[in-house]
C-alpha angles and dihedrals in degrees: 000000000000109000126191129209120203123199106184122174111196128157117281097204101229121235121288113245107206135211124273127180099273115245092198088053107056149099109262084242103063120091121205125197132150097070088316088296095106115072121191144169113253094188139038121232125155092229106013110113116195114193129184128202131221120246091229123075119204112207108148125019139035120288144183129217137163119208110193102214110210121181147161116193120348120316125161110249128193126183133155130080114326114171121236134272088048109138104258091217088061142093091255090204093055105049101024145040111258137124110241133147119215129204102282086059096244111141122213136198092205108316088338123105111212105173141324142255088192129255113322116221137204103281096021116119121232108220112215123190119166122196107199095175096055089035093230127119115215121206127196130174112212109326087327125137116288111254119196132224086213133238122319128194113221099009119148090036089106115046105278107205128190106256155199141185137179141185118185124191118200122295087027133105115183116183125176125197124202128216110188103160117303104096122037105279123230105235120052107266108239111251097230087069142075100253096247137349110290154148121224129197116224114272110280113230104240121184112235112195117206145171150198095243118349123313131175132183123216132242096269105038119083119301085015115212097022127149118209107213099231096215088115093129100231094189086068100054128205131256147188128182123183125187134187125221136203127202087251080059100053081259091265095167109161150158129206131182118202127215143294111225112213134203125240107160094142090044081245097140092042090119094055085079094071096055125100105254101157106121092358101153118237140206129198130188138197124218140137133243122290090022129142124237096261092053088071119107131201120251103155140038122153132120133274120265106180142332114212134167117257136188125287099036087300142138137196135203111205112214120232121231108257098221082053090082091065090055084107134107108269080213103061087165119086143183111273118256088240086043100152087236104071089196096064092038107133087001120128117255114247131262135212123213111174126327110321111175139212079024119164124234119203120239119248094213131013086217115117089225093057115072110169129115137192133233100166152002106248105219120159111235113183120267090008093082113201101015088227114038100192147328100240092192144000122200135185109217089338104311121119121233124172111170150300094327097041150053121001130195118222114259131182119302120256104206138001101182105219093313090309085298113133099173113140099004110078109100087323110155097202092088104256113161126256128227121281111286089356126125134210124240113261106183142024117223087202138017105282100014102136151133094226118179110250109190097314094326134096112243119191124210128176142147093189135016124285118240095214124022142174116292140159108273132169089046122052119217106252126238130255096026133103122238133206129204122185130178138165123238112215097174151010111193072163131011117223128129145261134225130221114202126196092203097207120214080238117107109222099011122129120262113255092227130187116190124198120199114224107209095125148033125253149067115331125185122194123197122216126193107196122194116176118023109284147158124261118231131186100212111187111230130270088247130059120287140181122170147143110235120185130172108033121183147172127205131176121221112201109223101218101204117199137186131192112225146188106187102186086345091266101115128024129195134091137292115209120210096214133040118268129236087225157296111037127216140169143180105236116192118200170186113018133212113234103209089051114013093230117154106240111240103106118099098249086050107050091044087054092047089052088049101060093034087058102043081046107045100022098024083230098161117205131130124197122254120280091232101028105052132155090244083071088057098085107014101138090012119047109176117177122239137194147186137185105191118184094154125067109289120173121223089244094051096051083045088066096037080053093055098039084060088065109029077260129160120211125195143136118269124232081258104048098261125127115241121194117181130172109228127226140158111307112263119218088212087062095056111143106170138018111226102200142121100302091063107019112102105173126048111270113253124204122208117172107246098245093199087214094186095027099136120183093214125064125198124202131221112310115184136206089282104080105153125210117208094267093055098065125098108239086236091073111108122233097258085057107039084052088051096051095044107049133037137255119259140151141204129213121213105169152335093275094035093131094057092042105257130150122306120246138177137238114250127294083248091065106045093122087076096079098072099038120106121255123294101250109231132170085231105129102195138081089229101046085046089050097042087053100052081047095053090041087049088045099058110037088046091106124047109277125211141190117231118206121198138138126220143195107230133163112259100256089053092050093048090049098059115099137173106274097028112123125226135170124246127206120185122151097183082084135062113256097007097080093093092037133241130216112260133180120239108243107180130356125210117192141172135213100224105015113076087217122112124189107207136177113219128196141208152067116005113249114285124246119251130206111273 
């Protein structure tokens, strides 16, 4: 006989401690006695009060408390919520907030008397109930009518402790006894409120081991000595069904795994109703009758859903899906609420796979002083090093800049002298203006050395070299910028050079000089780095020149230097030294794998690095199935992938975007594991198993596989930095202003596209899939794009269909079926099937004590025979 074993681990909630009157919080006065829950007043004083605090505070949630009120003459009595730091020796309700009732029943918000519960005396009960959440304290005497303190704003922000005060005159005693929770009380607790005054530690995960008839270990098996409850219900039996699902199939990939049904005839499990069993993790295990421990096998780990009573003294736990406990953000760190940059405030930081590339980083601070910017968030998962490795490149509207030799981005001009006209300005001593910021030449350093005006040019002519010449001068040229001068040459009656000074601030410092030689006419451009603030001069040349120059201007281009840093490793991205002209981008490339020092951005890789990044930020445990591993993912056919996320993304979404990527199917295995697996065309030398006479037990029904979400193009991974065509700087080149504006997709035309062969369509059936829009992937280049539409195209060239069928199997044949696995099936009741074809599984379902399997095949449709 099959016997299963259960391990379940839910939350045992641990035991309340409930509130006393605190000895280490009280007036020297007061006496306690009764467990600390009975204050008294030890001396008598006609003024003196004497209070006492709970040990408990009550600042969120709804909570019940009695307070026994015992009395001889007339003492002044005070009980009800006072916050903390108020003098012990003190009236509470004349020097500090709080909500109390005396004994003449009047209840007070501070001094103030709001209502009444009418006068208590000796042997009447004060009802308490505090309502943190809605900020208002309640009073009752006895089973009397609930009177509010009213609403109070702020109240709870300080500590707010259960408490009590006394002052007792002579011939008086006065005691107050406290029941917060403990014992039963004497009035019915609203429901609305927690029953007492209490702290609770957090549920303790505690191991049940259960069976489906009795089981014990010996002393020397693990867990040695353990009895397995046999309350396992063996009439309902227990199932798991795992699918997997393909982007043409909306990508629904599943597993679901049923329910255990437990039995509770004695009433003996009703408090497990109670624990917290949401997310406790399970384990199964398949054995026979008369087996040791050891023998067991696992057939089943997942994670608890629910536990709920059913007819008949019964419970059942409902079974999550596995696949459920990825259903997380990848990113658990997010912006603060006070983040200088309002826009990012509560968002998730953003995250690097691969090498995405034109992705945006967001910028730390709006402020024009700030210029950093963030691409990731730099945490350190294990065997994946630094969690971002470089930024390759960094660009401003498209175009590429990379520091201070190149490239540059264009900035404003600096002078456009007159429209390049000079005609009644050079030397001229009639008082024409010069050019903005521009000075006359005031002295020769030889005879004939001059600027003269020639028609509305300037024509040099020197046989020496001047002394003083014209320069920019009421603005200096700014450091750390390049500037660039271009002029047109419109004759050489001698040829001879000019040169071009950058006149430093600096005493006794070289000239940066830039001589250009004058031997043609034409256009010349001269090119000035300038590193420290300077003057510009126009020196004519040591030889003799004469020459007619026309359109000279001077244009500044702004170096944006950039630097990608890691500052404590805790956030990664780049700072630019100069303000950009507009939208930044950058090719971040990251993480690394330590062993290898592979970028990761293949698919075994990437699986692997969300893996240990979950297992290390979000402790999310799950391995990856033994013989379905993601390093069988791109054995013969590696692509590269790549994601920039700066919005919320689950784990298991990026699973699927993963697999998408690949024609891959992703699932839970029966035992807990995660199976990825790329599909293709089933393969007659993989057969596993024959499906035929001897095991079917159904008749086989045929549905033609739709292929609902089947699309002929495929995109690949587009980031936040889409750029429209007024967004380019008009340095970008052709090839890259046609990549950033249009996206990525991709036609097959055949199985053998990429080698130029003939072009043939999908199936009739599919024909849907030419006007859908492309299949979004994370692939980054044009031939893994184009590889992927092919092998969708391939595949979904003939007519698919489902094949529904159910078989009788042992038990080690049943546990073994999962999704991708090929078998034969055999089937001569229907046309074509009789001498078997290969089909792919699809989704098992199988149970624990049936023999019986319900599966979902897929493949060709029959084929047609001869009539």
């Amino acid at each position: 006989m099959r016997i299963l074993l259960a391990e379940f681990e839910p939350g045992i909630p641990a035991n309340r401690t409930f509130a006393t009157w605190n000895p280490a919080d009280k007036h020297a006065d007061i006496a306690l006695s009764g467990g600390n829950l009975v204050a008294s007043k030890s001396t008598v004083h006609a003024s003196n009060w004497a209070c006492v605090r709970g040990t408990t505070e009550t600042p969120v949630g709804r909570w019940y408390a009695e307070f026994a009120i015992s009395y001889t003459g007339a003492p002044s009595i005070m009980v009800g919520t006072i916050h903390g730091g108020f003098d012990l020796d003190q009236n509470p309700v004349n020097t500090h907030a709080g909500e109390t009732v005396d004994r003449a029943g009047n209840v007070r918000k501070g001094p103030d008397v709001v209502g009444s519960i009418g006068a208590i005396t000796s042997g009447s009960i004060v009802r308490m109930m505090v309502d943190a959440d809605a900020r208002v304290v309640w009073f009752a005497r006895d089973n009397g009518a609930w009177v509010s303190a009213g609403f109070i704003a702020g109240l709870f922000d300080i500590n707010p402790f259960p408490t009590a005060g006394i002052l007792r005159p002579s011939g008086s005693t006065a005691s107050i006894t406290a029941n917060f929770g403990a014992t039963p009380f004497t009035y019915p607790v609203p429901e609305v409120a927690n029953p007492g005054v209490y702290t609770q530690a957090p549920p303790t995960r505690t191991t049940l081991y259960l069976s489906s008839n009795g089981f014990r270990t010996g002393a020397g098996e693990t867990p040695a000595s353990t009895i397995y409850d046999g309350r396992i219900a063996g009439d309902s039996d227990v199932e798991f069904t795992r699918e997997a699902g393909l982007s043409p199939w909306n990508n629904s990939g599943a597993a679901r795994g049923g329910s255990i049904t437990l039995i509770n005839r004695d009433g003996g499990i009703d408090e497990w109703l109670a624990w917290e069993w949401r997310d406790a993790p399970f384990r199964l295990y398949s054995g026979y009758e008369g087996d040791d421990r050891a023998a067991f096998v696992p057939w089943s780990s997942g994670v608890v859903d629910r536990i709920e009573a059913i007819d008949g003294r019964r419970m059942r736990l409902v079974l999550a899906d596995p696949l459920a406990r990825l259903d997380v953000p990848v990113q658990s760190q997010l912006y603060a609420d006070d983040a200088p940059n309002a826009s990012l405030r509560g968002k998730p930081l953003p995250l690097v796979l691969g090498r995405p590339r034109w992705c945006e980083p967001q910028r730390d601070d709006t402020t024009p002083a700030n210029r950093q910017y963030l691409v990731h968030d730099g945490a350190q998962v294990p065997l994946f090093g630094s969690a971002i490795d470089s930024v390759s490149d960094a660009y401003d509207r498209g175009d590429r800049f990379a520091g201070p030799d190149d490239p540059y981005t264009a900035h404003n001009p600096i002078t456009l002298f007159n429209g390049g006209g000079f005609g009644g300005w050079a030397n001229d001593s009639a008082g024409i203006p010069m050019p903005l910021n521009w000075a006359r030449v005031t002295g020769f350093g030889a005879t004939n050395d001059r600027f003269i005006d020639n028609s509305s040019a300037l024509r040099c002519q020197s046989s020496g070299q001047l002394a003083t010449a014209i320069y920019h001068s009421a603005s200096t040229l700014q450091a750390g910028r390049r500037y660039t001068i271009q002029f047109t040459v419109t004759a050489v009656p001698t040829p001879g050079q000019i040169t071009f000074r950058c006149d430093g601030p600096t005493p006794g410092l070289p000239f940066d000089d830039v001589v250009v030689p004058i031997t043609s006419t034409g256009v010349k451009t001269v090119t000035l780095d300038v590193t420290e603030s300077a003057q510009l001069q126009i020196v004519l040349g040591r030889t003799q020149l004469d020459a007619t120059i026309d359109s000279l201007t001077v244009s500044s281009v702004q170096i944006i230097d950039w630097t990608y840093y890691e500052p404590g490793g805790d956030r990664v991205g780049i700072t630019l030294a100069n303000q950009p002209a507009g939208k930044v981008t950058c090719h971040p490339v990251g993480p690394a794998y330590a062993p290898t020092s592979t970028i990761v951005e293949r698919a075994e890789l990437l699986l692997e690095y969300l893996r240990a990044r979950a297992e290390y930020d979000r402790e999310i445990e799950f391995d990856w199935d033994a013989s379905l591993s993601p390093s069988a993912l791109e054995a013969d056919d590696p692509a590269a992938l790549a994601a920039y996320l700066t919005s919320p993304t689950t784990y298991q979404s990026l699973l699927r975007q993963i697999t998408d990527s690949l024609l891959a199917g992703i699932w839970t295995t029966r035992t807990g594991t995660v199976a990825v697996r790329r599909w293709a065309e089933p393969n007659p030398s993989d057969i596993t198993l024959v499906l035929d006479e001897r095991n079917i037990a159904t008749d086989v029904l045929i549905a033609m596989d739709t292929a609902p979400n089947l699309r002929r193009r495929v995109a690949g991974r587009r980031n936040h930095a889409v750029h429209g065509e007024g967004d380019i700087a008009g340095s970008v080149s052709p090839d890259l202003r046609a990549e950033l504006t249009s996206e990525w997709g991709y036609v097959a035309n055949g199985a053998n596209a990429a080698e130029g062969g003939p072009a043939l369509p999908l199936s009739a059936a599919y024909i849907a899939a030419y006007d859908r829009d492309p299949l979004q992937t994370l692939l980054q280049e044009p031939t893994d794009i184009d590889a992927l539409a092919n092998a969708l195209c391939t595949l979904w060239r003939p007519t698919r269909c489902f094949y529904d069928l159910s078989v009788v199997l042992d038990a080690d044949a049943a546990d073994a079926l999962e999704p991708g696995q090929t078998v034969l099936l055999r089937w001569s009741r229907i046309a074509g099937l009789a001498g078997g074809i290969p089909l792919r599984v699809v989704r098992v379902r199988s149970r624990f004590w049936a023999r019986r399997v319900d599966l979902r095949l897929w493949g060709s449709a029959p084929p047609k025979t001869a009539s």
